[in-house]
MARMI-159430 format. One record per residue (C-alpha): residue in one letter; residue number from 1; y, x negated, z. Coordinates in Angstrom, 3 decimals. Each point is the difference from the previous one (the first is absolute). Example, Ala and Ser with C-alpha at 12.3 -4.5 7.8 and 13.67 -1.06 7.14 Angstrom:
+------+-----+----------+----------+----------+
| code | pos |       c2 |       c1 |       c3 |
+------+-----+----------+----------+----------+
|    A |   1 |   -4.500 |  -12.300 |    7.800 |
|    S |   2 |    3.440 |   -1.370 |   -0.660 |
+------+-----+----------+----------+----------+
This chain:
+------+-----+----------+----------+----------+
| code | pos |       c2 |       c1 |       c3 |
+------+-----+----------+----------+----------+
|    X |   1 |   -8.573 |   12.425 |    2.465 |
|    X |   2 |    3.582 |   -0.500 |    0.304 |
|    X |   3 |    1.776 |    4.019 |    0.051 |
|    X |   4 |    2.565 |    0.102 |   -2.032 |
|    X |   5 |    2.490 |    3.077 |    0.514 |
|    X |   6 |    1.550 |   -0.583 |   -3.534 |
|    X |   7 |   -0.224 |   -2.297 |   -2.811 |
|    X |   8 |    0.978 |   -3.432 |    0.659 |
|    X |   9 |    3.276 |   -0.984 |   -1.606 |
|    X |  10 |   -0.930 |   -3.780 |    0.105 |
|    X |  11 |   -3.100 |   -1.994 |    0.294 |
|    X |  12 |   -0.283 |   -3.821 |    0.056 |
|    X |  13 |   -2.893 |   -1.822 |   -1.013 |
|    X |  14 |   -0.503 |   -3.246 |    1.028 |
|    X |  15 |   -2.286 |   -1.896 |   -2.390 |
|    X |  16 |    0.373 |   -3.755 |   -1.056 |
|    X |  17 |   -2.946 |   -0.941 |   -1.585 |
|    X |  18 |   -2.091 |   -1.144 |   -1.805 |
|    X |  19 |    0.347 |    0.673 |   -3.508 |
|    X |  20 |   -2.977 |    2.174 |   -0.226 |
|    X |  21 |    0.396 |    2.168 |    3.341 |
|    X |  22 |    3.673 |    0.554 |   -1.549 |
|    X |  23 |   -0.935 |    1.831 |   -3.091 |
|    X |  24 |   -2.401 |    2.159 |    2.522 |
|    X |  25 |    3.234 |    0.837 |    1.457 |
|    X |  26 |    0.908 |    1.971 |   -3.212 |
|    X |  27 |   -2.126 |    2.789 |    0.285 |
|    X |  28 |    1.168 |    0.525 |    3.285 |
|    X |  29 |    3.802 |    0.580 |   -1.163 |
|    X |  30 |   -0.675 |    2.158 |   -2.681 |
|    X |  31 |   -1.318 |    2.341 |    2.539 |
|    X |  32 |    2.480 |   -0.192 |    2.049 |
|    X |  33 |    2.113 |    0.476 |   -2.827 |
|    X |  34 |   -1.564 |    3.145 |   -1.068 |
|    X |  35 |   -0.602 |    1.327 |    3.645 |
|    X |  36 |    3.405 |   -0.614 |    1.562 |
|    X |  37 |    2.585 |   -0.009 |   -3.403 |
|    X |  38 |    2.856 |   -0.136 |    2.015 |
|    X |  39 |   -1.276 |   -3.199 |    2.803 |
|    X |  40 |    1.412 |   -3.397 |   -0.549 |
|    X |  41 |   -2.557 |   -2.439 |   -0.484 |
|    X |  42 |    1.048 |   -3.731 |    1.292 |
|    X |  43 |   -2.578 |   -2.902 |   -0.457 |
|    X |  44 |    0.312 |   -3.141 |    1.988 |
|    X |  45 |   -1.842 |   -2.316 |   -2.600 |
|    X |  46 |   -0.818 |   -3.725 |   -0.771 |
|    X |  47 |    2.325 |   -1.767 |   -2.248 |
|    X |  48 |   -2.175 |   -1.388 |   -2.358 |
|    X |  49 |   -1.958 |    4.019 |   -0.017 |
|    X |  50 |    3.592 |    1.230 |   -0.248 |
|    X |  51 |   -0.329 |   -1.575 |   -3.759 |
|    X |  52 |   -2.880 |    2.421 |   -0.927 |
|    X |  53 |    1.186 |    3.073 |    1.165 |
|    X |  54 |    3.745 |   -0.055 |   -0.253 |
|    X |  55 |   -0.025 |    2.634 |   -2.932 |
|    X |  56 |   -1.676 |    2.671 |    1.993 |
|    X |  57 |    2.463 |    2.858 |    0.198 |
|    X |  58 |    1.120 |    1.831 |    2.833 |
|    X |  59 |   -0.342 |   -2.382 |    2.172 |
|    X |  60 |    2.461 |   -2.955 |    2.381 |
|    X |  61 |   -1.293 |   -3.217 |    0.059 |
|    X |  62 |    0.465 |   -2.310 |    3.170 |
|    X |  63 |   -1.472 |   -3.266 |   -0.530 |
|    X |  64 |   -1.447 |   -2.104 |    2.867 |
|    X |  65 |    0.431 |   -3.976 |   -0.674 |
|    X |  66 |   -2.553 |   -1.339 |    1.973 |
|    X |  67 |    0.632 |   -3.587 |   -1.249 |
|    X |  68 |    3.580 |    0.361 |    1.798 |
|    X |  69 |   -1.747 |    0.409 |    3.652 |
|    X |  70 |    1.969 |    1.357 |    2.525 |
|    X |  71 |    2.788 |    0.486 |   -2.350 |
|    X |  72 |   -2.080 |    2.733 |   -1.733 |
|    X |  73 |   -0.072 |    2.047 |    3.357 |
|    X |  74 |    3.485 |   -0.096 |    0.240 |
|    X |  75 |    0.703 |    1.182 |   -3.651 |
|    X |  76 |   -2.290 |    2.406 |    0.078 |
|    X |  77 |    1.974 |    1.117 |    3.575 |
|    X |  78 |    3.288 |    0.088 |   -1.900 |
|    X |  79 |   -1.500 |    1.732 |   -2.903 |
|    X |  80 |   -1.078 |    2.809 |    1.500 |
|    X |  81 |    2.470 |    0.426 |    2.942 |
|    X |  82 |    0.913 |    3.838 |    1.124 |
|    X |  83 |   -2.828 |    1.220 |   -1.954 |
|    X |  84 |   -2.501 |    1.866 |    1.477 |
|    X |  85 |   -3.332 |    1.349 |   -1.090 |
|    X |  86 |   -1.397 |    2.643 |    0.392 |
|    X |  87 |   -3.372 |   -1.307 |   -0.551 |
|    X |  88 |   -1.086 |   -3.672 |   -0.149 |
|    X |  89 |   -3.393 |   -0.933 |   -1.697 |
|    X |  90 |   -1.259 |   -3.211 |    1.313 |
|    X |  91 |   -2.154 |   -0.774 |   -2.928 |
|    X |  92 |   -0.273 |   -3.809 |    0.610 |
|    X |  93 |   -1.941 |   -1.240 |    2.963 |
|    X |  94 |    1.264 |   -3.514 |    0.761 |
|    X |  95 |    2.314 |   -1.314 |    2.521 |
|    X |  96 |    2.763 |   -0.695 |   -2.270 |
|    X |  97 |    0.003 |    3.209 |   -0.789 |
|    X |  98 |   -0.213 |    1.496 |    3.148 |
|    X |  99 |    2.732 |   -1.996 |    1.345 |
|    X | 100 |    1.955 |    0.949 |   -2.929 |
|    X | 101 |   -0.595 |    3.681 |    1.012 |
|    X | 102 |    2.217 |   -0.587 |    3.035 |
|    X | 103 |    2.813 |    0.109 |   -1.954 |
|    X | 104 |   -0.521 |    3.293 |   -2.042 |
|    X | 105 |    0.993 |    3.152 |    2.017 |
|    X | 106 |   -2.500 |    2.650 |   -0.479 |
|    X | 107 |   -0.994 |    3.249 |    2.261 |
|    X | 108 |   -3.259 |   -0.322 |   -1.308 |
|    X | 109 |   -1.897 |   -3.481 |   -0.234 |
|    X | 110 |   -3.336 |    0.643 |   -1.720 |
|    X | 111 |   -2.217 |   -3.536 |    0.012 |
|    X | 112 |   -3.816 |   -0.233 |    0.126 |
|    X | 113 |   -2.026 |    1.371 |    2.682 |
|    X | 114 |   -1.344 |   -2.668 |    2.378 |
|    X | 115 |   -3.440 |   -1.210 |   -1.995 |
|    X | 116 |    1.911 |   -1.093 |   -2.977 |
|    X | 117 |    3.605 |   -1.064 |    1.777 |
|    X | 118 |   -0.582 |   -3.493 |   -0.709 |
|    X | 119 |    2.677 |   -2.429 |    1.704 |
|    X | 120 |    0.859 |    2.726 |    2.752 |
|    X | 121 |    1.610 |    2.153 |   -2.338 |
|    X | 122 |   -1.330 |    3.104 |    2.167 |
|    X | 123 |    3.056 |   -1.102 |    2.407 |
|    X | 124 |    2.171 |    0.545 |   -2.199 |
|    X | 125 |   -0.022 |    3.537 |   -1.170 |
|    X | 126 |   -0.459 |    3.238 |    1.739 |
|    X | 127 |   -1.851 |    2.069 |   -1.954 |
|    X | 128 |   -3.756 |   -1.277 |   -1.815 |
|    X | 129 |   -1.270 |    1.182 |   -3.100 |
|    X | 130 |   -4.037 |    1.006 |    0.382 |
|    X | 131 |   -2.707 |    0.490 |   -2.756 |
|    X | 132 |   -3.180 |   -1.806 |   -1.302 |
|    X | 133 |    0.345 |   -4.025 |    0.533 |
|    X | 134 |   -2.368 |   -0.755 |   -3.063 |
|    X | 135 |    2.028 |    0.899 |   -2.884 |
|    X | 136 |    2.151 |   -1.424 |   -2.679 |
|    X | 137 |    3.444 |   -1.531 |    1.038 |
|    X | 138 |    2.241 |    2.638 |   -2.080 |
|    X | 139 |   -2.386 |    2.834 |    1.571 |
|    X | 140 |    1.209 |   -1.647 |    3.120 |
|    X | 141 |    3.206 |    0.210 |   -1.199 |
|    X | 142 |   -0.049 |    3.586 |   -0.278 |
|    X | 143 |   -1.119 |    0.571 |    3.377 |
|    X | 144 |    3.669 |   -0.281 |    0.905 |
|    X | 145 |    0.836 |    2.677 |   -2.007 |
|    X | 146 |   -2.876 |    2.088 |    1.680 |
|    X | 147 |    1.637 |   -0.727 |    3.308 |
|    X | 148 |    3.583 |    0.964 |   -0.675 |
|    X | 149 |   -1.928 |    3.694 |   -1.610 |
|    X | 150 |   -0.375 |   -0.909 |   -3.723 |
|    X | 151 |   -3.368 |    0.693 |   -1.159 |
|    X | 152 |    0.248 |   -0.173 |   -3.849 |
|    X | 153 |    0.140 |   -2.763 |   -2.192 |
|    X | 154 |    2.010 |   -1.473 |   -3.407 |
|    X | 155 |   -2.135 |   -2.047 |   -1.132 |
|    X | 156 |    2.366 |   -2.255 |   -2.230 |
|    X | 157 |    1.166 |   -3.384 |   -0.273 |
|    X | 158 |    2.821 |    0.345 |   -2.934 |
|    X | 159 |    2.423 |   -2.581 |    0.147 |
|    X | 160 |    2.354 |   -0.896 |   -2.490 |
|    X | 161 |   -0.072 |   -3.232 |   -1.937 |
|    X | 162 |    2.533 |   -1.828 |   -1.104 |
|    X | 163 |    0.822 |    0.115 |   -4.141 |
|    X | 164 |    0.277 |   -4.212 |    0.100 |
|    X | 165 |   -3.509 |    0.024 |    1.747 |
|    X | 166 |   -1.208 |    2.300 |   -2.476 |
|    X | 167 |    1.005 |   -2.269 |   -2.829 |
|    X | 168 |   -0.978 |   -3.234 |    1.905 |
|    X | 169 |   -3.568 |    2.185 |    0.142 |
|    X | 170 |    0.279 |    0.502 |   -3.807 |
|    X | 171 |    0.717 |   -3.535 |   -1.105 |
|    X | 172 |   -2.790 |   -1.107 |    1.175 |
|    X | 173 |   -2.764 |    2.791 |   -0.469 |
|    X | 174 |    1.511 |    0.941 |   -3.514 |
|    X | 175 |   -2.410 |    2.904 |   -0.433 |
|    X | 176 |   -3.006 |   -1.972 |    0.217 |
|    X | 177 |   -3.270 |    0.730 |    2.596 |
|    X | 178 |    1.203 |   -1.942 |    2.975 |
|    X | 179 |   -2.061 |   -0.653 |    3.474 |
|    X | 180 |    1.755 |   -0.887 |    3.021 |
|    X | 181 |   -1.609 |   -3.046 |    2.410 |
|    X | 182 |    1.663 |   -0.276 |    2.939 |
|    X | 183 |   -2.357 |   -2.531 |    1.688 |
|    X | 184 |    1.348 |   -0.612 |    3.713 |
|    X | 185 |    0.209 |    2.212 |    2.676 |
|    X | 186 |    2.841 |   -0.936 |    2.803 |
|    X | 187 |   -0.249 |   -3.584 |    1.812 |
|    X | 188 |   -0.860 |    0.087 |    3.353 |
|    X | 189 |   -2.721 |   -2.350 |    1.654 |
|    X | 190 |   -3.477 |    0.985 |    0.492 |
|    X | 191 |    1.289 |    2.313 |   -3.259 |
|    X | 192 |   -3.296 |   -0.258 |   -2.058 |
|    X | 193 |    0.871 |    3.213 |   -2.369 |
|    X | 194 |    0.201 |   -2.503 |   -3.125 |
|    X | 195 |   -2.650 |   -0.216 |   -2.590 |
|    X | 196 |   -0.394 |   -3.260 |   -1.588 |
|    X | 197 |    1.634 |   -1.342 |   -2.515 |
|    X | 198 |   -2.830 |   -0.686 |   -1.782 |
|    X | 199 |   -0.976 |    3.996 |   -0.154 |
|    X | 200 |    3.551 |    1.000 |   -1.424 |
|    X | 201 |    0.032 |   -2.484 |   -2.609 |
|    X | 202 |   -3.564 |    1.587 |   -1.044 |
|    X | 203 |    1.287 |    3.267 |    0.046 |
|    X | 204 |    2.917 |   -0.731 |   -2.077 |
|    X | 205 |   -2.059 |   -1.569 |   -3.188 |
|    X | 206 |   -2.023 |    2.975 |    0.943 |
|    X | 207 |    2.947 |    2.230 |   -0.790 |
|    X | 208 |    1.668 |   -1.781 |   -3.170 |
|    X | 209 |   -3.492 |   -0.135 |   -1.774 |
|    X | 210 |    0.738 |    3.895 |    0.661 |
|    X | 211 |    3.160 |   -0.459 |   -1.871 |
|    X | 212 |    2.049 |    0.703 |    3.440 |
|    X | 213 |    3.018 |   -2.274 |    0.448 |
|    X | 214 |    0.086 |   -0.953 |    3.805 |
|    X | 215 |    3.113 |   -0.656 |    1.738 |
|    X | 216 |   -0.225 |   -2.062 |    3.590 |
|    X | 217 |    2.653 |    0.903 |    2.624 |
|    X | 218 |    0.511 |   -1.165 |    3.602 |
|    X | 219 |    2.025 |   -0.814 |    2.627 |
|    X | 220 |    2.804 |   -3.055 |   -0.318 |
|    X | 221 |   -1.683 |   -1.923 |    2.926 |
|    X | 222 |   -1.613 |   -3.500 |   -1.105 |
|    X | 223 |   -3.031 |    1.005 |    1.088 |
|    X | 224 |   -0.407 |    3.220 |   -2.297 |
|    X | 225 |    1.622 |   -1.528 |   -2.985 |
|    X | 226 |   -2.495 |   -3.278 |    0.281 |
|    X | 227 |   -2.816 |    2.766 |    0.464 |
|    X | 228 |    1.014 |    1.723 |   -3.065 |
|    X | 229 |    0.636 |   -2.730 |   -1.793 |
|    X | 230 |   -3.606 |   -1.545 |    0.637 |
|    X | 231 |   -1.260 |    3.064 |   -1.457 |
|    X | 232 |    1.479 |    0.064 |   -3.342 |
|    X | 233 |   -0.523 |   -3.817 |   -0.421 |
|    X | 234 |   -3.910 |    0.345 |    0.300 |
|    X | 235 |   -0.497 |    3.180 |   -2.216 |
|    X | 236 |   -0.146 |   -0.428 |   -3.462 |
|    X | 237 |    1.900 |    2.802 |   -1.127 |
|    X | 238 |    3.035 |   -1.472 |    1.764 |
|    X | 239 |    1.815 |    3.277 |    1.305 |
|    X | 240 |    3.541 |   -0.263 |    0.558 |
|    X | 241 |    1.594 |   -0.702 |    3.742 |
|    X | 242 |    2.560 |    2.068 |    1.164 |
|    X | 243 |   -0.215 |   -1.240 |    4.067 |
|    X | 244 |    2.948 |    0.104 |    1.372 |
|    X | 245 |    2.138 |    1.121 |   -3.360 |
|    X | 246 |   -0.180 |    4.016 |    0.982 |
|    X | 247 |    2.436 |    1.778 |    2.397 |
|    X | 248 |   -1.874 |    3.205 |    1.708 |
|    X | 249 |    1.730 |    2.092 |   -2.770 |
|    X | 250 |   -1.547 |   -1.918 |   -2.687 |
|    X | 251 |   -3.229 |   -0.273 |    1.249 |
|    X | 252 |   -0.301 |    4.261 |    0.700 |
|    X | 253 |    1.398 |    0.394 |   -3.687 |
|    X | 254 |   -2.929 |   -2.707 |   -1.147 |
|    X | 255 |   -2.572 |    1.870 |    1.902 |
|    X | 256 |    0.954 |    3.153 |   -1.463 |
|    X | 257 |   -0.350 |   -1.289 |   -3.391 |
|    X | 258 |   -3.466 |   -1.559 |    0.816 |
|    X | 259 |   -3.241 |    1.904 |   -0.336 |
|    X | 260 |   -0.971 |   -1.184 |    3.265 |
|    X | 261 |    0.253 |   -2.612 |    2.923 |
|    X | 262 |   -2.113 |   -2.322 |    1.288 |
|    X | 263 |    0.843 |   -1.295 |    3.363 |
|    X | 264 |   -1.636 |   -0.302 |    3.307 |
|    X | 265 |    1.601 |    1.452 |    3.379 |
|    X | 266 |    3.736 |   -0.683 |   -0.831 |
|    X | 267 |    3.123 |    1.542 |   -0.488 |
|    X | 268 |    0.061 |    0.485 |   -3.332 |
|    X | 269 |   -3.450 |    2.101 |    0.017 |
|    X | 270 |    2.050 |    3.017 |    1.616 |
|    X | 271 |    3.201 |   -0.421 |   -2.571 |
|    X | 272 |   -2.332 |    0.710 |   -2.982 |
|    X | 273 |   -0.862 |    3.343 |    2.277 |
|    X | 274 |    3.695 |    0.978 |   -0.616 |
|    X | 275 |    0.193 |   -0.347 |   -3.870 |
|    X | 276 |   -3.942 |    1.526 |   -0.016 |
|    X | 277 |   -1.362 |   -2.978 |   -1.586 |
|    X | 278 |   -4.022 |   -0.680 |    1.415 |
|    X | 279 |   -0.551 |   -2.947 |    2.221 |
|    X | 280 |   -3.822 |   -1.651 |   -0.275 |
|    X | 281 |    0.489 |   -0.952 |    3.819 |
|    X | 282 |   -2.023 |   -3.183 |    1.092 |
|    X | 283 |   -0.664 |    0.668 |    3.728 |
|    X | 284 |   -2.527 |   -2.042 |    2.093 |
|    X | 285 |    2.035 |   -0.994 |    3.197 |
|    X | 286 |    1.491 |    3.184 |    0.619 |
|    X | 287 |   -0.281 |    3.711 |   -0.053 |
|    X | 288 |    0.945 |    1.709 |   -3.078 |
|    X | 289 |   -0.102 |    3.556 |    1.397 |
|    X | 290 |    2.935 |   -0.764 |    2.216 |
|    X | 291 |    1.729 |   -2.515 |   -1.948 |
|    X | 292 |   -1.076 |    0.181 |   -3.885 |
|    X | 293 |    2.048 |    1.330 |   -2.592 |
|    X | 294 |    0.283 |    3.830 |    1.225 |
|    X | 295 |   -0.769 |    1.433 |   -4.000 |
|    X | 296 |   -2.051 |   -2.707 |   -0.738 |
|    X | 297 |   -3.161 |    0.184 |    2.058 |
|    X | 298 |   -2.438 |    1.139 |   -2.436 |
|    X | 299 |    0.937 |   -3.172 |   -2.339 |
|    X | 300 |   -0.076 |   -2.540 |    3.061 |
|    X | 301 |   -2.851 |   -2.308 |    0.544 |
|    X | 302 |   -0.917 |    0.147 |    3.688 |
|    X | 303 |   -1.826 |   -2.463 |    1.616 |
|    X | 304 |    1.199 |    0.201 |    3.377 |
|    X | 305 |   -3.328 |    1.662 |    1.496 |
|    X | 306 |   -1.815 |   -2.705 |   -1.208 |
|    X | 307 |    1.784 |   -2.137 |    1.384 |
|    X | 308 |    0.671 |    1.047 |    3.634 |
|    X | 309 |   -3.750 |    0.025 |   -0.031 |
|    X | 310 |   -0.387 |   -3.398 |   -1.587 |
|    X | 311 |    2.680 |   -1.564 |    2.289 |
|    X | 312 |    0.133 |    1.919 |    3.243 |
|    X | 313 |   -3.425 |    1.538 |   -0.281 |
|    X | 314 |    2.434 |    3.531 |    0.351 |
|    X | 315 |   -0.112 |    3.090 |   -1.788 |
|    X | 316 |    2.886 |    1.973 |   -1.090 |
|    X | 317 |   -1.063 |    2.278 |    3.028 |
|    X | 318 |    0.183 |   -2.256 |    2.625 |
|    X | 319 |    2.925 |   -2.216 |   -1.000 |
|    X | 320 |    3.659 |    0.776 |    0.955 |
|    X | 321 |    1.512 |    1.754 |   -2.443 |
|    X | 322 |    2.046 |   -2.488 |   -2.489 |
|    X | 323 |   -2.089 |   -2.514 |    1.299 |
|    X | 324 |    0.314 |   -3.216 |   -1.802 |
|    X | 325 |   -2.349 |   -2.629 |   -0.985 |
|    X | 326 |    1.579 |   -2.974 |    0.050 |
|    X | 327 |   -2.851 |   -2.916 |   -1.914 |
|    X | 328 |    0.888 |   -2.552 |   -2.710 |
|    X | 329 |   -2.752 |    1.897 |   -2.035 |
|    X | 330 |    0.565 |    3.467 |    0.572 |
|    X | 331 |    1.329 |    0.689 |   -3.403 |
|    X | 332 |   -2.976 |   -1.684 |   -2.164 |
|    X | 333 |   -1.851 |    3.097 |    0.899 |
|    X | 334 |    1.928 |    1.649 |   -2.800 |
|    X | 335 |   -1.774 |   -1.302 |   -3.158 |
|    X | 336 |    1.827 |   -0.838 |   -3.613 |
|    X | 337 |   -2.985 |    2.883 |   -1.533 |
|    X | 338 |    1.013 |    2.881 |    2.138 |
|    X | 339 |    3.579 |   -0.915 |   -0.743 |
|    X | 340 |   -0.760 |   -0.239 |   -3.520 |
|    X | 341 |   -1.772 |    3.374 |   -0.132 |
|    X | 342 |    2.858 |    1.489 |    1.772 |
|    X | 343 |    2.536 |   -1.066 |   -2.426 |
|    X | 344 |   -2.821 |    1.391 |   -2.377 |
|    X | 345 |    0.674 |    2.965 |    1.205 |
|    X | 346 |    3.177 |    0.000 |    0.258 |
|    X | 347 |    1.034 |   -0.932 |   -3.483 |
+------+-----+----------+----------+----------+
């Protein structure tokens, strides 16, 4: 534990992404808010995350371009030059972000401890957080509160929406029962967190013969809007496509007009935490306890023991924590009948 002989008058925190390890970051300022009124908070963030939180209060903003390459380092040198921090939370364990740390003064460095300082990070800070290793993300979060001596926690995730996302939100759920499908998690290869298309367009019909109006939304790649796409041309009850047509903003203000989400391990899953809108969670290729929806475990379907045992003849016990299981078939372990009776329940 780092000893602090008075209350820090500014913290950085040094967070990128992704979208969904961003809004864990939330929780984390409002008790830093609450425990140290007076620090300044700074938060060295992704551009495109920068979009989803930029009406938080109380808190400077320093986005990180990683597009621009070495350019980005040199901004963020310029940005930030003659400050210096009291305390620096490494809360990003990559090597862009480490290098990046080599630019932000700091007395105190806080990163990972060695086990879970991925990329080397461990040489860059001088002080380690400690605690449990199998836990959720935004509990590991927190353990770099615990390590600079705060113990409580806010458990909140308010941010403030915009009043044009709000009526963007309105438009097009006009009061009626909506359900939110966000069918693709991020693309990466070896990915495998997608159900198939197939399955969704199931479980919409499923939901408008429950007089539920279903709204699609994804990502503006070509892959995700061809995915979502696919999925309202072979259900019958033709739900409307919004791929690539939301901002961040719009999409929170849509989930918190929606009764709930369903999604698979993406981004999205941890934005309807924030507006306190339930996520049925399809997991089969990775662990929801340290990745799912952090209020939304109880309505998740989780099929990841199954299939670590399936796959990788593992249990949950004997697996690396986060361990992923990365087969083509993974997620067909999650039938359209549980779903079903989960939106059963649910509704």
């Amino acid at each position: 534990m780092i000893k602090l002989s008075q209350p820090p008058k500014s913290i950085c925190i040094f967070r990128l992404s992704a979208i969904g390890d961003v809004t864990h970051i939330l929780p984390v300022i409002y008790t830093l808010k609450k425990t140290w009124p007076e620090c300044k908070i700074t938060w060295v963030i992704g551009k495109l995350e920068y979009q989803l939180v930029k009406n938080l209060p109380g808190v400077e903003f320093v986005q990180f371009d990683k597009s621009k390459g070495l350019a980005a380092y040199q901004t963020l040198r310029q940005r930030l030059k003659g400050q210096i921090f009291d305390v620096l939370l490494m809360m990003q364990a990559a090597l862009r972000a480490s290098i990046a740390s080599l630019f932000i003064s700091a007395q105190f460095k806080l990163g990972f401890d060695k086990p879970r300082a991925v990329d080397y990070q461990w040489l860059f800070s001088n002080q380690k957080i400690t605690g449990i290793h199998q836990t959720h993300v935004l509990d590991t979060f927190f353990q770099f509160l615990e390590a600079i001596g705060i113990s409580q926690r806010v458990n909140c995730w308010n941010l403030p929406i915009d009043h044009s996302d709000h009526f963007f939100a309105e438009q097009l759920t006009q009061n009626k029962s909506t359900v939110i499908v966000n069918p693709c998690s991020s693309a990466r290869n070896n990915n495998w967190r997608n159900w198939s298309i197939e399955h969704y367009a199931e479980v919409c019909d499923y939901l408008y013969q429950n007089d539920i109006q279903v709204l699609i939304t994804g990502g503006p790649s070509d892959t995700e809007k061809l995915f979502c796409q696919s999925v309202v041309d072979q259900s019958k009850s033709k739900p409307k496509n919004l791929s690539g047509h939301t901002s961040l903003g719009q999409l929170l203000a849509l989930l918190k007009n929606a009764k709930f989400l369903i999604a698979p391990d993406t981004g999205p899953a941890h934005m309807a935490t924030i507006v306190d809108t339930p996520v049925l969670g399809l997991y089969a290729s990775s662990n929801p306890l340290r990745t799912g929806p952090y209020k939304s475990q109880s309505t998740l379907i989780n099929q990841y023991p199954k299939a670590l045992k399936q796959f990788k003849k593992k249990t949950v016990i004997d697996s690396s924590w986060g361990e992923r299981v990365r087969d083509p078939q993974v997620m067909n372990l999650i039938s359209v009948d549980e779903v079903k009776k989960a939106i059963d329940s649910l509704l």
